[in-house]
C-alpha positions in Angstrom: -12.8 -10.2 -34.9 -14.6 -11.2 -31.3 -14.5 -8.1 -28.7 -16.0 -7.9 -25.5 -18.1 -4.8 -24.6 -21.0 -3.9 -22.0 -23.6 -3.6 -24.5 -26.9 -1.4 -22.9 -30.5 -2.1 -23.4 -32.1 0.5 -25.5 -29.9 3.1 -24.9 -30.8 6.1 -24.8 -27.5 8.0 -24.9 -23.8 7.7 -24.4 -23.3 10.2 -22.1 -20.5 9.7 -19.8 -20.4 10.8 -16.4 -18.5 12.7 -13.9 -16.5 10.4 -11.4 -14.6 11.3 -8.6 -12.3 8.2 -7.5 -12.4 9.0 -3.5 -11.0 6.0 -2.2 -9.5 2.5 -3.3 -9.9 -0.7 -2.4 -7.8 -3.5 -3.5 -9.9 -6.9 -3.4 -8.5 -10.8 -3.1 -9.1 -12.6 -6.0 -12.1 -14.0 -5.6 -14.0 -11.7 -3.8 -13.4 -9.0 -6.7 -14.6 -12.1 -9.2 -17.7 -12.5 -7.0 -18.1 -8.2 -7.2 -18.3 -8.8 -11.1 -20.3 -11.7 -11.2 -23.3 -10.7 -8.5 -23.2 -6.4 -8.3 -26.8 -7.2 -7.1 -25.3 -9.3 -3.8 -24.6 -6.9 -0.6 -20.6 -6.7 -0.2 -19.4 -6.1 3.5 -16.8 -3.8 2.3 -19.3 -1.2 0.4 -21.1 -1.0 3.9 -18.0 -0.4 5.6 -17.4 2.3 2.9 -20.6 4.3 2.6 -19.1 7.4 3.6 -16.6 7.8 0.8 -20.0 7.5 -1.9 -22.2 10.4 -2.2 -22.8 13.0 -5.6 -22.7 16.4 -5.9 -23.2 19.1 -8.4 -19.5 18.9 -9.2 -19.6 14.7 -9.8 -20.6 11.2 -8.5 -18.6 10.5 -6.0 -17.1 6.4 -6.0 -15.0 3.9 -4.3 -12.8 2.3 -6.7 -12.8 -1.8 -6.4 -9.4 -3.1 -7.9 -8.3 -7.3 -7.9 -5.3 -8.4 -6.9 -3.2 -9.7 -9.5 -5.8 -7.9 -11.8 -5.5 -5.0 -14.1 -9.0 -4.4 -14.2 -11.4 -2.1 -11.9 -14.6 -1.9 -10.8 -16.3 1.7 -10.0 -18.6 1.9 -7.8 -21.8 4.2 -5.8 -23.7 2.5 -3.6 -26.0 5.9 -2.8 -26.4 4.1 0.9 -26.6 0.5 0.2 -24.8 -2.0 0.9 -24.2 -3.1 -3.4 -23.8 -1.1 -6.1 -26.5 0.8 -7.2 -24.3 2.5 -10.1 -21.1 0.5 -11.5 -18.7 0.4 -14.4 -15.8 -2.1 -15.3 -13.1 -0.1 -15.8 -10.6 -2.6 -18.1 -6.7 -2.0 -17.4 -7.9 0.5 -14.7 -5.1 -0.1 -12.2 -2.5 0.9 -15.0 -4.7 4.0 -15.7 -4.6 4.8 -12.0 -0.9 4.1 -11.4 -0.1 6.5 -14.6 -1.8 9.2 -13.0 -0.3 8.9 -9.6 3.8 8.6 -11.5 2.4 11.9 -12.9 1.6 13.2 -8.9 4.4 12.2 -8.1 6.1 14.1 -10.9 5.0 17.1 -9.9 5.5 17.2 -6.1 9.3 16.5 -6.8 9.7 18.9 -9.6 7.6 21.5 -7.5 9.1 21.0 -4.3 12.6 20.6 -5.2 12.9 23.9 -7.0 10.6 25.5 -4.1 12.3 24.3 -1.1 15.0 26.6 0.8 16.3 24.1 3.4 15.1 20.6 2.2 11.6 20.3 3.8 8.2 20.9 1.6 4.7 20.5 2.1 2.0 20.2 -0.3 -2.1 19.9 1.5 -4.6 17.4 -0.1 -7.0 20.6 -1.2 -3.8 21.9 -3.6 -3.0 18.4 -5.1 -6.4 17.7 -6.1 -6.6 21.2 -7.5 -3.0 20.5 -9.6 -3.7 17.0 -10.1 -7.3 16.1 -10.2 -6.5 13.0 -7.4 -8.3 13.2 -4.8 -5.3 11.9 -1.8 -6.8 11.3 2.0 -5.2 9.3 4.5 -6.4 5.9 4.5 -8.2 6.1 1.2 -5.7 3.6 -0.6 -4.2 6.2 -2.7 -2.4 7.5 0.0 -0.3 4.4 -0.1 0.2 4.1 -3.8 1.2 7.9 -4.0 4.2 7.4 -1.5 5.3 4.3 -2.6 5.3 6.1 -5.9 7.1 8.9 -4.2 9.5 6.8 -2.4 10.8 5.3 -5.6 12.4 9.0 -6.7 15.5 9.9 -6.0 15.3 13.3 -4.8 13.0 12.3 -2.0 14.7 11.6 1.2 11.7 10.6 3.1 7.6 11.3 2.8 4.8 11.1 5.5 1.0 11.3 5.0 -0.6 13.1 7.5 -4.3 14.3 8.2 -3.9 17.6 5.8 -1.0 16.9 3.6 2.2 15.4 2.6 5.3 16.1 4.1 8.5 15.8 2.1 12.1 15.7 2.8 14.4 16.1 -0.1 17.6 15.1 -0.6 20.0 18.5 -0.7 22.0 18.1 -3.9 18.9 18.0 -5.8 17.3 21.4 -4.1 18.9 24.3 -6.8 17.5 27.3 -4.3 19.6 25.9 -1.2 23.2 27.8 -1.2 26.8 26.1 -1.7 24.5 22.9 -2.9 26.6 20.9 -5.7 25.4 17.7 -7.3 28.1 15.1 -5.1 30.6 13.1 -6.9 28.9 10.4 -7.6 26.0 12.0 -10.0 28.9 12.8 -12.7 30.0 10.0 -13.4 29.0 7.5 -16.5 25.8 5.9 -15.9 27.6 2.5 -16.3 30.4 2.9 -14.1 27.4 4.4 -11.4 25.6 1.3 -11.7 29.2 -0.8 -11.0 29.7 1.0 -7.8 26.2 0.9 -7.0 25.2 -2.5 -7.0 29.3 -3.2 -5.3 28.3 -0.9 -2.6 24.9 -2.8 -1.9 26.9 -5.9 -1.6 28.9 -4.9 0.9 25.7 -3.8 3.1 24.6 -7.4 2.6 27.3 -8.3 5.5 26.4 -5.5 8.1 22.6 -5.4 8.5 19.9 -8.5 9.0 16.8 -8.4 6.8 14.8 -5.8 8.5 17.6 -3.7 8.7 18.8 -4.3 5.5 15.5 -3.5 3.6 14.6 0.0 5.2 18.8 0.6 4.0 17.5 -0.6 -0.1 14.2 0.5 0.0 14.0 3.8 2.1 17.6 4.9 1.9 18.5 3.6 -1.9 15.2 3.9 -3.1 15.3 0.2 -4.4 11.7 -0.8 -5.9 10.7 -4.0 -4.4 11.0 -5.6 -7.6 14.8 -5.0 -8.0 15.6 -6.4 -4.8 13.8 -9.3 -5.3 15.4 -9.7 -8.7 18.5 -9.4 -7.3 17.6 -12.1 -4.7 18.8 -9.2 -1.8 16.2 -10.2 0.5 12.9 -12.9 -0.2 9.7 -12.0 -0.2 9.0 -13.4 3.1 11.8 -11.4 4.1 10.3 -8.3 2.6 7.0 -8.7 4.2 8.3 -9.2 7.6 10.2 -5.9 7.1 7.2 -3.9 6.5 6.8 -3.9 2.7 4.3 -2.6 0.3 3.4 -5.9 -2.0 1.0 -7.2 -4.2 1.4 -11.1 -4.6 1.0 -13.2 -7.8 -2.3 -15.2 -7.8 -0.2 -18.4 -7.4 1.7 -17.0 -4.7 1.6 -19.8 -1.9 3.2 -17.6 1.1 1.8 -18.2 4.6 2.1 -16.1 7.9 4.3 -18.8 9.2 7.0 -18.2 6.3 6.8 -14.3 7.1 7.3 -14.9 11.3 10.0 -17.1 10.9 12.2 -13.7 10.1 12.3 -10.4 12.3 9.2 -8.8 12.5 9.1 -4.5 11.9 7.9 -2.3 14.0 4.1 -1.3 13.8 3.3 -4.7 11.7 -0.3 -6.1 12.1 -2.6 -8.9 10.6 -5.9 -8.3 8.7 -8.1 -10.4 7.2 -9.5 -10.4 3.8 -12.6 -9.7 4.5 -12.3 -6.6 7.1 -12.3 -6.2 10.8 -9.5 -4.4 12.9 -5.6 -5.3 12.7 -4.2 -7.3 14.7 -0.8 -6.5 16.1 2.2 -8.5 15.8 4.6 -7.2 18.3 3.4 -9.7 21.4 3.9 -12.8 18.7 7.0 -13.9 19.8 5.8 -14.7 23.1 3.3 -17.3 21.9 4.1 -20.5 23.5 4.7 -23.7 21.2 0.8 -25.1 22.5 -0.5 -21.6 21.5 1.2 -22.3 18.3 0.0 -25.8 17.6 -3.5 -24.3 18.3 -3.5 -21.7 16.3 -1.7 -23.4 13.2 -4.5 -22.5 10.8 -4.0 -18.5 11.4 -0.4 -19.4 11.2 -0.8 -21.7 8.0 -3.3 -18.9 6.3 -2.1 -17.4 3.1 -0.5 -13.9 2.9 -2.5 -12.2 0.1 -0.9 -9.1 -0.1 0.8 -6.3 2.6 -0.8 -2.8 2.2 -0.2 0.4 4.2 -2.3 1.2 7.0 -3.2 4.0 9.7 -0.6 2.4 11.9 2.1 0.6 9.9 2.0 -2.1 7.1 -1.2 -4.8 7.4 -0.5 -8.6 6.7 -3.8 -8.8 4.6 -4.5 -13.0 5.3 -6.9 -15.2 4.0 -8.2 -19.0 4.2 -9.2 -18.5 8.0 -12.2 -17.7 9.4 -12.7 -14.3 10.6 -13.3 -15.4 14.1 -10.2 -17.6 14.0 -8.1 -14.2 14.0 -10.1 -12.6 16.4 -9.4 -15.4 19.1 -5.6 -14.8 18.2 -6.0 -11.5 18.8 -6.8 -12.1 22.6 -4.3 -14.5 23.1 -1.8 -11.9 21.5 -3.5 -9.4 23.5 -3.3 -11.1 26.8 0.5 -11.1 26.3 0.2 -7.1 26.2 -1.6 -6.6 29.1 1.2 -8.8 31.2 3.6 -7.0 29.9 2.1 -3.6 30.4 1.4 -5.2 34.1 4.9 -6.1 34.8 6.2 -2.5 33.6 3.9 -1.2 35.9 5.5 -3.2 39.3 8.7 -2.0 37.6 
């Protein structure tokens, strides 16, 4: 029977260490094959990470390198390089991680819905790493992947991140200490005829909103996961993205920017590219003229690897440009900004 298995020179012991997980970083394909290949090579997004790598008495501290359309991690402390001076493959690591943020999620429901008086509830980062053990900070990627996570339940209403906490909103019929609360009508009946009246209700959305609309109705409002209302061919994925979803893409996924702008852009959507820099917002794109257009048809015609949740709003994450490509986009886009910010002025 073959195996594979990171086998140490002369070891001396076993002895696993303390790790602390304090921020996540989801890779493009081939960068996260490079990571594994050459730990030795300096990674521009370990220097851009320092700060969230540092050890303690309590543990070593590490940024957590996952590939898309991988199940596999990579852990990592750079102790103020720019590569890893300390690693371990973590095999099967993303469905580790994503059990132990189902089980988060688990317990801010369960706690806040038998807490609440009047639907609200608020949990700070210090108490869910002390009842969880995850260590939750806005913008460290598991910020994200907790309120997606949170946003599939149906007792939660809505969920914001912000710089001390989460902030929920419940749904009433599922808060037991608010008075005159009943479960409605529509939680008693058979789980089959719920699903009929579900999925006949849905259709009849289909007719009243357009595909920005329509998502933040299935998503947010239903609490549809992405993958049913793909598999139900609601929306596309195009569709999705433009919307402001939260995806991963297959490998073979051959999406461009120009299949996502063709539909109605959210609010608070920006571009990044693989490899780092600032987003770039889309909300000056449809003022591009068809010359802009033509030259800038390789930002246009670069692959979508993914959408992820930023400070802002949703990021486009792009590859198969140049860096600098996106940058000059950015000024045209910017250019448009400052006209209209000019003309609202006269105004």
């Amino acid at each position: 029977m073959k195996i594979k298995a990171n086998l140490l020179n002369k070891p001396v012991n076993f002895q696993m260490d303390d790790c602390q997980i304090e921020k996540v970083v989801e890779l493009p394909r081939d960068q996260f094959s490079a990571l594994v290949i050459t730990l030795l090579t300096n990674q521009p997004f370990i220097a851009e990470n320092k700060r969230w790598m540092f050890a303690d008495n309590s543990a070593v501290h590490c940024l957590l390198a996952l590939g898309q359309g991988s199940d596999d991690g990579v852990l990592i402390y750079s102790g103020g390089y720019d590569y890893p001076r300390l690693a371990a493959y973590l095999p099967g690591m993303r469905d580790i991680l994503n059990a132990r943020l189902e089980r988060a999620a688990d317990f801010i429901v369960h706690q806040g819905t038998e807490a609440t008086e009047n639907g609200s509830w608020s949990i700070s980062c210090e108490e869910l790493e002390k009842q969880t053990g995850i260590t939750v900070r806005r913008g460290n990627g598991l910020d994200g992947m907790l309120l997606e996570a949170l946003m599939r339940r149906s007792e939660v209403a809505s969920v914001s991140m912000t710089d001390t906490g989460i902030d929920m909103a419940y749904h009433l019929n599922f808060c037991p200490r608010i008075p005159g609360q009943k479960p409605c009508y529509f939680t008693k009946l058979p789980e089959e005829q719920k699903t009929q009246v579900f999925y006949e209700a849905v259709e009849v959305l289909l007719d009243f909103f357009g595909d920005e609309n329509l998502y933040g109705v299935l998503h947010n409002g239903l609490q549809m996961p992405n993958e049913e209302i793909l598999a139900h061919g609601y929306l596309t994925t195009e569709a999705m993205l433009a919307a402001g979803a939260v995806m991963v893409l297959p490998e073979n996924s051959d999406i461009s920017l120009r299949d996502v702008l063709q539909y109605e852009l959210a609010e608070e959507l920006s571009l990044v590219h693989a490899q780092g820099g600032e987003p770039v917002p889309l909300e000056q794109e449809e003022e591009l003229t068809r010359t802009e257009r033509k030259r800038f048809s390789d930002v246009l015609d670069a692959h979508v690897l993914e959408s992820r949740a930023g400070e802002h709003g949703t990021e486009l994450v792009i590859g198969g440009v140049k860096p600098e490509r996106l940058e000059r986009f950015r000024s045209i886009l910017d250019a448009y900004k400052s006209e209209d910010q000019s003309m609202e002025t006269i105004q």
